[in-house]
C-alpha positions as CSV (number, residue, x, y, z in Angstrom):
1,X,17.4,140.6,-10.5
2,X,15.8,143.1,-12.6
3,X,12.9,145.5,-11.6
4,X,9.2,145.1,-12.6
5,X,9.0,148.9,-14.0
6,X,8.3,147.1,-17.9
7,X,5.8,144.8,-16.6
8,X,3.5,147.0,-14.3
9,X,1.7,149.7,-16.4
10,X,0.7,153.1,-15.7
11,X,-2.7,154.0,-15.8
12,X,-3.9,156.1,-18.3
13,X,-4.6,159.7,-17.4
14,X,-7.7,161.4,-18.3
15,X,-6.4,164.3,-20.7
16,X,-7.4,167.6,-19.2
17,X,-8.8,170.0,-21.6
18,X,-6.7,172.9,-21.9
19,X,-9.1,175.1,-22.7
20,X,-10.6,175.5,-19.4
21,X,-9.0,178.7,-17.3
22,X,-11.0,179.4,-14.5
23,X,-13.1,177.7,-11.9
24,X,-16.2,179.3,-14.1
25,X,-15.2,177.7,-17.1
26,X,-14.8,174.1,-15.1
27,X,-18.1,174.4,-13.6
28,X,-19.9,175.5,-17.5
29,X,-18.3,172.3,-18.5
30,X,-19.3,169.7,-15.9
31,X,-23.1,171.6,-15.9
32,X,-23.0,171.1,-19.5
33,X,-21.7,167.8,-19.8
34,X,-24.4,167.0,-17.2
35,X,-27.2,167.8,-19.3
36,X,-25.9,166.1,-22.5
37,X,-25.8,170.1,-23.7
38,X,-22.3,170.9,-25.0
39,X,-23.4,173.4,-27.6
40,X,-24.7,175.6,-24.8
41,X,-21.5,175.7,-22.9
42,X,-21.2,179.5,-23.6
43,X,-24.9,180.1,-22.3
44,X,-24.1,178.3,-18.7
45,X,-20.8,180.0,-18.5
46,X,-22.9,183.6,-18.4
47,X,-25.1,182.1,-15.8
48,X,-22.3,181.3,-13.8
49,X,-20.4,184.9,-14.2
50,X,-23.6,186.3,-13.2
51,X,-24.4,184.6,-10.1
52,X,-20.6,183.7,-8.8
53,X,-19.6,180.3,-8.7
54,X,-19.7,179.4,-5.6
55,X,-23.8,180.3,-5.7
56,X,-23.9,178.8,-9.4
57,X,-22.4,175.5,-7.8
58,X,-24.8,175.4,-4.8
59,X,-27.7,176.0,-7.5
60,X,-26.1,173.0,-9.5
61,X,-25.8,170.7,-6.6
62,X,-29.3,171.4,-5.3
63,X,-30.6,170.6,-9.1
64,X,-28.7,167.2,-8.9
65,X,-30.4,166.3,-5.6
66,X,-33.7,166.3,-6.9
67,X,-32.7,165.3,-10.2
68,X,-35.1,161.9,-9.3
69,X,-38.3,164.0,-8.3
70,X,-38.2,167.0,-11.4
71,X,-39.3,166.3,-14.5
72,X,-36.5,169.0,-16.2
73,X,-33.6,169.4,-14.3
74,X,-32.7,171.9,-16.8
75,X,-35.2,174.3,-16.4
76,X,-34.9,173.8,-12.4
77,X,-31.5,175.1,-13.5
78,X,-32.3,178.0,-14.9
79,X,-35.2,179.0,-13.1
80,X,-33.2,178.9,-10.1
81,X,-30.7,180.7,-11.5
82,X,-32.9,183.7,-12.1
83,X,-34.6,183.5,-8.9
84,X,-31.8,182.9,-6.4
85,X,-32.6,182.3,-3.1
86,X,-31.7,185.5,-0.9
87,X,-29.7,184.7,2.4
């Protein structure tokens, strides 16, 4: 009896951009991709090495909660980037 490894196929794996070398540069990618803005990938990535990315991220997952109830989730974005909430 022969195996079934021909028959059942692998999934194909999403290929992982090799150009992406930190945490920061993950996190510019998946904003960026967010808001359909790829060109500005360099401008979100200086956001993020300003603010740290574990604050950037909390600022990015707070804009994607009231992604519904803004009118520009993108300017939420920023705006809250420049005026971060002090703890």
């Amino acid at each position: 009896m022969e195996g079934i490894g021909g028959v059942i196929r692998k999934r194909p794996v999403a290929k992982e951009n090799r150009r992406l070398h930190s945490e920061a540069h993950v996190l510019a990618d998946e904003i960026s991709a967010y808001f359909n803005e790829r060109k500005m990938f360099g401008m979100y990535l200086g956001v993020i090495s300003r603010l740290g990315v574990p604050k950037a991220r909390a600022i990015f997952a707070e804009v994607k909660a009231e992604a519904g109830t803004v009118q520009n989730p993108r300017k939420l974005f920023m705006w809250l980037a420049k005026n971060p909430k002090k703890e």
